[in-house]
Structure formats: C-alpha cells, structure tokens
The first five atom37 places (N, CA, C, CB, O) and aatype in JSON, in Angstrom:
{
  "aatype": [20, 20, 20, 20, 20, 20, 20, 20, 20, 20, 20, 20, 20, 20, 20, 20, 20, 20, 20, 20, 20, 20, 20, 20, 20, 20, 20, 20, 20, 20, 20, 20, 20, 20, 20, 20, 20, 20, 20, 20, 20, 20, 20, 20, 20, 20, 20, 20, 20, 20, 20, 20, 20, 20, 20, 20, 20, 20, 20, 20, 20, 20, 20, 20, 20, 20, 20, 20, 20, 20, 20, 20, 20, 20, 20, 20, 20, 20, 20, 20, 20, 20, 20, 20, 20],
  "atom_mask": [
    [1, 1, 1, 1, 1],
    [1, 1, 1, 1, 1],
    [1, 1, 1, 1, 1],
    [1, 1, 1, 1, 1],
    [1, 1, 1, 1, 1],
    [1, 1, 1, 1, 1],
    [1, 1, 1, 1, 1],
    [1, 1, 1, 1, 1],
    [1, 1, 1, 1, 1],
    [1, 1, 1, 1, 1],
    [1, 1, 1, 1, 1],
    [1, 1, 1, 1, 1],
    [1, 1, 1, 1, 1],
    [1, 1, 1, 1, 1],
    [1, 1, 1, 1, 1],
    [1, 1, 1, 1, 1],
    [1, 1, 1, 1, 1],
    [1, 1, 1, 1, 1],
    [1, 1, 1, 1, 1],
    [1, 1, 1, 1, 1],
    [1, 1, 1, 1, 1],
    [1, 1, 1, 1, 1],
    [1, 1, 1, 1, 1],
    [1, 1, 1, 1, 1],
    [1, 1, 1, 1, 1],
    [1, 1, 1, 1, 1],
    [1, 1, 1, 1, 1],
    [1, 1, 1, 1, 1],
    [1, 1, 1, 1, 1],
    [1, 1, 1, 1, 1],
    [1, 1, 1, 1, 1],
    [1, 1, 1, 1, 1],
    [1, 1, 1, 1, 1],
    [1, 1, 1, 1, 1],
    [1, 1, 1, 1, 1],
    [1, 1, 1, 1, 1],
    [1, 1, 1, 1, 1],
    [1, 1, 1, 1, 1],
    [1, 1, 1, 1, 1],
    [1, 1, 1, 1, 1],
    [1, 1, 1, 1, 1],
    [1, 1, 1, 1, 1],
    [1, 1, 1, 1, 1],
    [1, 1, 1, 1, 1],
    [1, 1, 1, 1, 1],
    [1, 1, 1, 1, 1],
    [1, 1, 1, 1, 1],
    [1, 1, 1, 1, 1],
    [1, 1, 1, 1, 1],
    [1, 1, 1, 1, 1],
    [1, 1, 1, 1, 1],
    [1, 1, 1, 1, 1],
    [1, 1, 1, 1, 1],
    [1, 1, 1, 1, 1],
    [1, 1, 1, 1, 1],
    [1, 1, 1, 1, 1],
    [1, 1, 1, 1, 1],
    [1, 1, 1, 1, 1],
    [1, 1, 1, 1, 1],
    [1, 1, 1, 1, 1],
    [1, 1, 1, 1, 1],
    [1, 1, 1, 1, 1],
    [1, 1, 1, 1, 1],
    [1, 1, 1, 1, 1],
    [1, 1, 1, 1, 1],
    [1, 1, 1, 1, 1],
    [1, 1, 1, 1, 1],
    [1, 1, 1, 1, 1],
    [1, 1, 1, 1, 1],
    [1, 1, 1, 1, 1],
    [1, 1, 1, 1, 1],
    [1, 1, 1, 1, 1],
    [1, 1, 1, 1, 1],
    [1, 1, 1, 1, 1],
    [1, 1, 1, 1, 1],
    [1, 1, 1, 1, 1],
    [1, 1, 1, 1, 1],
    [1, 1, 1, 1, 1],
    [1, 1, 1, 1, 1],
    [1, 1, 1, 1, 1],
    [1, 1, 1, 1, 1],
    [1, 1, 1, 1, 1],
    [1, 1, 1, 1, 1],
    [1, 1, 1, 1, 1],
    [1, 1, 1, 1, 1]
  ],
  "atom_positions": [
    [[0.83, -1.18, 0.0], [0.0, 0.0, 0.0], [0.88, 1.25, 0.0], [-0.95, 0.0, 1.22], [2.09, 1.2, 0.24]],
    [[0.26, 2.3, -0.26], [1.45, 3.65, -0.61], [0.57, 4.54, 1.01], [1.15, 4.87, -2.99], [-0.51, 4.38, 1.59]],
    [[1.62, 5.36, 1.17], [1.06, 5.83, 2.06], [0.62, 7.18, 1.77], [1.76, 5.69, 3.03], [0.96, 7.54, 0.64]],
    [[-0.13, 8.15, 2.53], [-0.91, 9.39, 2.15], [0.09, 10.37, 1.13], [-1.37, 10.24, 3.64], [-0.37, 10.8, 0.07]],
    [[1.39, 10.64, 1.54], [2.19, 11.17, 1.05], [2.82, 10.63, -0.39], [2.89, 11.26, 2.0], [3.39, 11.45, -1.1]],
    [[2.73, 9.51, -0.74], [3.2, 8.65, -1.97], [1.73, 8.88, -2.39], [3.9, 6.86, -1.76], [1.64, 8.79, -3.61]],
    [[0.78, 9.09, -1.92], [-0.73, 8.84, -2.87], [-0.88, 10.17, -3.38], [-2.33, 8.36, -1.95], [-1.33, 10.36, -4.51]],
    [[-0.4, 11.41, -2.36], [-0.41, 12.06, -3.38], [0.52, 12.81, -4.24], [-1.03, 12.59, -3.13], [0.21, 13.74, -4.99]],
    [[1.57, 12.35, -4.09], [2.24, 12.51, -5.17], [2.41, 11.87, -6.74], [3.08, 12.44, -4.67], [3.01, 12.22, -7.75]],
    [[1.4, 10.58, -6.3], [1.03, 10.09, -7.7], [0.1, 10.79, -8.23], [0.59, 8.79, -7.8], [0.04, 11.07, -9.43]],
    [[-0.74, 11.16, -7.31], [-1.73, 12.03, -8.1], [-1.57, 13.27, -9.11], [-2.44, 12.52, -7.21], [-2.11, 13.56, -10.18]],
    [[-0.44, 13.96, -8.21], [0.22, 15.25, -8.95], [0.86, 15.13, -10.22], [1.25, 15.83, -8.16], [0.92, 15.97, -11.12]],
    [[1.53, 13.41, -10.16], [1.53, 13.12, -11.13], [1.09, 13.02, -12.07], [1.66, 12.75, -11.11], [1.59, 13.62, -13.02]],
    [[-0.04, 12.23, -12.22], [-1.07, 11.76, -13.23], [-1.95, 12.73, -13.32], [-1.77, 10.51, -12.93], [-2.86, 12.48, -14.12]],
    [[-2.04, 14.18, -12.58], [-2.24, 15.34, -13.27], [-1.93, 16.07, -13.97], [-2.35, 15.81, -12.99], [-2.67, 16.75, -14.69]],
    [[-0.62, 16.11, -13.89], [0.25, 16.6, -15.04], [0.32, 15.93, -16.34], [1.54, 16.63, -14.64], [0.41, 16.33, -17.5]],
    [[0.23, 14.64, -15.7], [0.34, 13.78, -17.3], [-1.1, 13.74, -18.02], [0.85, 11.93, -17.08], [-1.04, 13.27, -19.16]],
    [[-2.37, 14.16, -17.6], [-3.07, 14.65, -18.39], [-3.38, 15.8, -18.89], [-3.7, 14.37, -18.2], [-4.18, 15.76, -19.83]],
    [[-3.01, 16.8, -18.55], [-2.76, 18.18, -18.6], [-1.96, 18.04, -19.57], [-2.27, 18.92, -17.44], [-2.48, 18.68, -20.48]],
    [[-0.69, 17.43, -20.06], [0.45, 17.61, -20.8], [-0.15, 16.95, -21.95], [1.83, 17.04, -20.23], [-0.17, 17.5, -23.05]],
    [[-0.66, 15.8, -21.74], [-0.7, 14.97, -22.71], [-2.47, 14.22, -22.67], [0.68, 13.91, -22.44], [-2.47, 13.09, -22.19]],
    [[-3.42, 14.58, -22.98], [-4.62, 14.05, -22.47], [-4.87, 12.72, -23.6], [-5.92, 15.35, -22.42], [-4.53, 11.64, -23.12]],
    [[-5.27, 12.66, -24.66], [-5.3, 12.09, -26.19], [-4.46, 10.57, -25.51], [-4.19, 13.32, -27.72], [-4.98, 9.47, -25.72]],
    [[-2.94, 10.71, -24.59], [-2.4, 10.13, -24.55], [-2.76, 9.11, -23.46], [-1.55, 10.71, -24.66], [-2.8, 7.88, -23.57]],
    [[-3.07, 10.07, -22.11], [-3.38, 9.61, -20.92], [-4.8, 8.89, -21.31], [-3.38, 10.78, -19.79], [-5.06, 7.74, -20.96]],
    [[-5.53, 9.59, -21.96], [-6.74, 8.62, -22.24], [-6.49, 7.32, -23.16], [-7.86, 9.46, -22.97], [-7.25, 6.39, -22.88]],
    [[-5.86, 7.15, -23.88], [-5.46, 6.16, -24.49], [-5.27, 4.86, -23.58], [-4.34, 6.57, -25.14], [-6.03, 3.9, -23.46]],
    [[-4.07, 5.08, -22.97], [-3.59, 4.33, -21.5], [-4.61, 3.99, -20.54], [-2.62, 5.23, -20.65], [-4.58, 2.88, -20.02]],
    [[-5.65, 4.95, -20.19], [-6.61, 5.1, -19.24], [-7.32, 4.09, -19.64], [-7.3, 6.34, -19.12], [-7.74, 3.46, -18.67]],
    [[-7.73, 3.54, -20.92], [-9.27, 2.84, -21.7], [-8.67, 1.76, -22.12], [-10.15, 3.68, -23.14], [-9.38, 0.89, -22.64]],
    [[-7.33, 1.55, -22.01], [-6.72, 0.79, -22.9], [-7.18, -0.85, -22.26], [-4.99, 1.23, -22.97], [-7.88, -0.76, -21.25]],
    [[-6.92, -2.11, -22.67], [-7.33, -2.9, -22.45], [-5.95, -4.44, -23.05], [-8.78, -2.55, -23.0], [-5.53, -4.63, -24.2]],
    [[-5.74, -4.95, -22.26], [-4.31, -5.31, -22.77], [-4.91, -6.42, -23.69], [-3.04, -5.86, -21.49], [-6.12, -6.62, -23.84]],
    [[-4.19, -6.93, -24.13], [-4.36, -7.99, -25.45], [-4.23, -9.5, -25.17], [-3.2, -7.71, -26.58], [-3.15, -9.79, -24.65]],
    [[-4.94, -10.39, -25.36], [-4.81, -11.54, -25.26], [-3.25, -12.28, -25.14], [-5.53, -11.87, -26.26], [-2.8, -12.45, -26.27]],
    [[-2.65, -12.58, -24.47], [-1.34, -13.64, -24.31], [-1.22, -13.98, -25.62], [-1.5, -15.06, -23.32], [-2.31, -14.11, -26.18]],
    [[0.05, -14.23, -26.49], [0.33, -15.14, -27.38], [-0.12, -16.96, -27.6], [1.56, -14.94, -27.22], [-0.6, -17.71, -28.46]],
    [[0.37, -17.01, -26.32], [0.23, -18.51, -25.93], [-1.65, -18.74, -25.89], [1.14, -18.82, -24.1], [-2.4, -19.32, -26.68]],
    [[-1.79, -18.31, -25.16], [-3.52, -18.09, -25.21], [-4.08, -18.44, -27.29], [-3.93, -15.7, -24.54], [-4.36, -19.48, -27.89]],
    [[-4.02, -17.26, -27.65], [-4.29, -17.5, -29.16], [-4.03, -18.92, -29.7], [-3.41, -16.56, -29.97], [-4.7, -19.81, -30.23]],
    [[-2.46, -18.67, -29.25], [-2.09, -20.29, -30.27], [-2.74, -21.45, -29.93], [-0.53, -20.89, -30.18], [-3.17, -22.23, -30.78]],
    [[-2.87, -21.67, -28.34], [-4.2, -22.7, -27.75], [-5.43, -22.24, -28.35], [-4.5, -22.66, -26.0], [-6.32, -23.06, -28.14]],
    [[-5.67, -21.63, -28.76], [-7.71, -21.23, -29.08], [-7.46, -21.44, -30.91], [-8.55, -18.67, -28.45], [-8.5, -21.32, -31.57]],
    [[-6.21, -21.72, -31.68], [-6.35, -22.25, -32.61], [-6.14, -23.68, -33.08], [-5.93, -21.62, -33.07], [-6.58, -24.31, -34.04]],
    [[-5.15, -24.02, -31.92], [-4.81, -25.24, -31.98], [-6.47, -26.24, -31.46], [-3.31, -25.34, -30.92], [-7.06, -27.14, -32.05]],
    [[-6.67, -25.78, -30.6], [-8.06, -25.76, -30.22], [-9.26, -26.19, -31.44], [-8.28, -24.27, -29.7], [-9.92, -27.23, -31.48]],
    [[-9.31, -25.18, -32.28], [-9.9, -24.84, -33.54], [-9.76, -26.31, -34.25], [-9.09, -23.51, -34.36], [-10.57, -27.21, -34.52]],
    [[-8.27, -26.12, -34.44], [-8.63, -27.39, -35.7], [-8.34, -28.71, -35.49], [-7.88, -27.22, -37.01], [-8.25, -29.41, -36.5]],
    [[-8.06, -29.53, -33.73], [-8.12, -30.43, -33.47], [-9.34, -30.83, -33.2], [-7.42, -30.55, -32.84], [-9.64, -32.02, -33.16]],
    [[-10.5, -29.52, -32.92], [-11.84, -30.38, -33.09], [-12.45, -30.29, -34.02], [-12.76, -30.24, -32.31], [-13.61, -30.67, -33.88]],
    [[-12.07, -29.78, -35.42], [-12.33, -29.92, -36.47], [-12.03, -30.88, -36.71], [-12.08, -29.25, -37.1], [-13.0, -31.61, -36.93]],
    [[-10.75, -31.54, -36.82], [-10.15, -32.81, -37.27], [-11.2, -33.47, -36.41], [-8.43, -33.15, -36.97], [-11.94, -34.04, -37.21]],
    [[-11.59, -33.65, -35.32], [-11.75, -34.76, -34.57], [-13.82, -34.6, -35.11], [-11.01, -34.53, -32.5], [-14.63, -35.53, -35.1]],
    [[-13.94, -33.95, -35.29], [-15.72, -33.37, -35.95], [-15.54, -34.33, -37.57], [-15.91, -30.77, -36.39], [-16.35, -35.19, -37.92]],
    [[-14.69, -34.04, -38.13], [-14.16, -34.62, -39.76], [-14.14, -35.86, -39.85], [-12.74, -34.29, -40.27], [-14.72, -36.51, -40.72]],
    [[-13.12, -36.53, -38.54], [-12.94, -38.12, -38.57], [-14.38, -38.46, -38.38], [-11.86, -38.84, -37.31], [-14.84, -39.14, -39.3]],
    [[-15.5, -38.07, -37.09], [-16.5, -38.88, -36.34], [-17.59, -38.88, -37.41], [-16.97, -38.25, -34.82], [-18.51, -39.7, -37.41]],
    [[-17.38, -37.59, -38.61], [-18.42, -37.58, -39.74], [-18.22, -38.11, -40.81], [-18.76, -36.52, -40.11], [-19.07, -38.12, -41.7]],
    [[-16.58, -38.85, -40.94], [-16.58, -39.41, -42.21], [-16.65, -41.18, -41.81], [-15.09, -38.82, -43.13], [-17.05, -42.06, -42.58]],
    [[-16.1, -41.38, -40.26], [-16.31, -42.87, -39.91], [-18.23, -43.2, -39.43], [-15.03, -43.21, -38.35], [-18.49, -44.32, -39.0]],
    [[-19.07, -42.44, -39.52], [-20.42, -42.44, -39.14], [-20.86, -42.34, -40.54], [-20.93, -41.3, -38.09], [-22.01, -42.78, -40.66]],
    [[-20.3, -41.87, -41.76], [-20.76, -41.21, -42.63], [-22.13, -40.37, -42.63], [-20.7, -41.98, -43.42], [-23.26, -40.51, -43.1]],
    [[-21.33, -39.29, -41.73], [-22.86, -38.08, -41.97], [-22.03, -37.48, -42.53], [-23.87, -37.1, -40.68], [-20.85, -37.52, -42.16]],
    [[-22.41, -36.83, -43.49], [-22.17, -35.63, -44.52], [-21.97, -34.15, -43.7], [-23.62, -35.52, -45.62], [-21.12, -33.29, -43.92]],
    [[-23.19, -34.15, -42.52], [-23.4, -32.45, -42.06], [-21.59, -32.63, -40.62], [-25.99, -32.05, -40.81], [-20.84, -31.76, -40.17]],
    [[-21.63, -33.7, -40.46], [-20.57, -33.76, -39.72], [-19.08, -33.49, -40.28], [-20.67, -34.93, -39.23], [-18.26, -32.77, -39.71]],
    [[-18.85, -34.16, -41.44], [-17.83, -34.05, -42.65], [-17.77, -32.54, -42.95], [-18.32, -34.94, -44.08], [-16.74, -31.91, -43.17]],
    [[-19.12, -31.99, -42.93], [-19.22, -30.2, -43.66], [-19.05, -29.7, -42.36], [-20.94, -29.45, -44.56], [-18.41, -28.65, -42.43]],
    [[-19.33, -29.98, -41.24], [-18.93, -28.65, -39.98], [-17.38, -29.31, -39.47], [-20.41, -28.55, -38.2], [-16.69, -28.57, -38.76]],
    [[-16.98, -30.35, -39.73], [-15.56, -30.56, -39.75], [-14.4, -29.8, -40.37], [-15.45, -31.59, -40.2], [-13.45, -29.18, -39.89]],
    [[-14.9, -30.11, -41.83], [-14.21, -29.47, -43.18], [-14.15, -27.63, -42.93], [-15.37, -29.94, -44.78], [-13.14, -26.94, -43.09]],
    [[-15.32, -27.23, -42.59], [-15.72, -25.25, -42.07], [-14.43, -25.51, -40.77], [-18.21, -24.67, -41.04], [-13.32, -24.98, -40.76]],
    [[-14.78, -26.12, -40.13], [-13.46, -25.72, -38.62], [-12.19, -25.44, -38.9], [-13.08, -26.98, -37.54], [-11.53, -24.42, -38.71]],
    [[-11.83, -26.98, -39.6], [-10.96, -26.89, -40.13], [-9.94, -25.98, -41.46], [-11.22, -27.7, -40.12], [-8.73, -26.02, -41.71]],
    [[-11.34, -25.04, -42.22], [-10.84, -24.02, -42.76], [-10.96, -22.69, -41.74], [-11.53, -23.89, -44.08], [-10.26, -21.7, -41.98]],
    [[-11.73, -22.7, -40.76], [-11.44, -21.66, -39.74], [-10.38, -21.62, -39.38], [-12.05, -21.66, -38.72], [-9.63, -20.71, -39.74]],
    [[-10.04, -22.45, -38.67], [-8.34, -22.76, -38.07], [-7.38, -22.57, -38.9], [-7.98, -24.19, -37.65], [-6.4, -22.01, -38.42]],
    [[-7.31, -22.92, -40.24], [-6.12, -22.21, -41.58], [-6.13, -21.03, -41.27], [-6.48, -22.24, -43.33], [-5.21, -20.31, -40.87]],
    [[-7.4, -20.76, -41.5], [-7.65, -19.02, -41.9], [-7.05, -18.02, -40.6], [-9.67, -18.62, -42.07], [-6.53, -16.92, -40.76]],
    [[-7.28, -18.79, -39.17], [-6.89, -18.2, -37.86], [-5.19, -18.02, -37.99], [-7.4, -19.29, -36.51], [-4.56, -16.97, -37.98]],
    [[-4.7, -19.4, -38.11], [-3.35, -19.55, -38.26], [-2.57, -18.47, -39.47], [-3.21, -21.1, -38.61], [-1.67, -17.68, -39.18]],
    [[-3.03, -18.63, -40.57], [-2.65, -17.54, -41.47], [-2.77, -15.91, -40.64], [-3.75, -17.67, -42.87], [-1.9, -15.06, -40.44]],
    [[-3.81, -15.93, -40.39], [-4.06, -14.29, -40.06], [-3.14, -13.79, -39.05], [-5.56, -13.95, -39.47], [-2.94, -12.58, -38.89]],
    [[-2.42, -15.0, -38.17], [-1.93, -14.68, -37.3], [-0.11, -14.47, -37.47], [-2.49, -15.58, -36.44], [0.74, -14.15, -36.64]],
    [[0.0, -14.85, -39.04], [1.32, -14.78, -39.33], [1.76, -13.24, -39.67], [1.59, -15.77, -40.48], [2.93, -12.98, -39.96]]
  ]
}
C-alpha cells in the first residue's frame, strides 16, 4: 500500500500527465491489454483439433453435415493460423 504522502504525489503526477498529454493519458486510461500469445495459439490449436476430430467422427459415421462442420473448422483454423502470421 502507498502511504498518504506517496498517494499524493502520484496524483500530482497523473495530473500533469493529463494536462500535458490528455489524447495520450486517455489512451492508456481505456486501454485494455491484449490476449497472451500462448492463449491465441491454444484457441487455434483448439480450432482445428476439433475440427479434425468433428471430420474423422463424420466421415467414420458417414454423416455428410458432420464431414461439412468438420471441413468449415478446419478451414477456420487455416484461416486463424494464417491471419496470425
């Protein structure tokens, strides 16, 4: 914890730094950090192992609508992986 004297000297701070720079401080202020790397690469890897695994259960059952929401995942997951290069 900061104590009364450190609290407000941050404050004086972060008054100035909007005063100087507002466009900026608001930027920072709203900002919202970004998903982990590692995160993404799991939510694609994700993607197209249950595509693959949607593809196999629709082509060894032979349903067709299983084969087609397999085959869509599995071009989701290209398309994820590409976008991400």
């Amino acid at each position: 914890m900061l104590s009364h004297d450190e609290h407000r000297h941050l404050r004086a701070i972060e008054q100035w730094f909007e005063t100087d720079d507002p466009v900026l401080a608001r930027m920072l202020r709203d900002h919202e950090p970004a998903p982990r790397p590692y995160q993404r690469l799991a939510t694609r890897l994700a993607v197209d192992i249950v595509g693959g695994l949607v593809f196999v259960a629709g082509a060894l059952t032979a349903t067709g609508a299983l084969i087609l929401l397999g085959a869509i995942l599995i071009s989701v997951g290209v398309a994820l992986h590409i976008v991400a290069r």
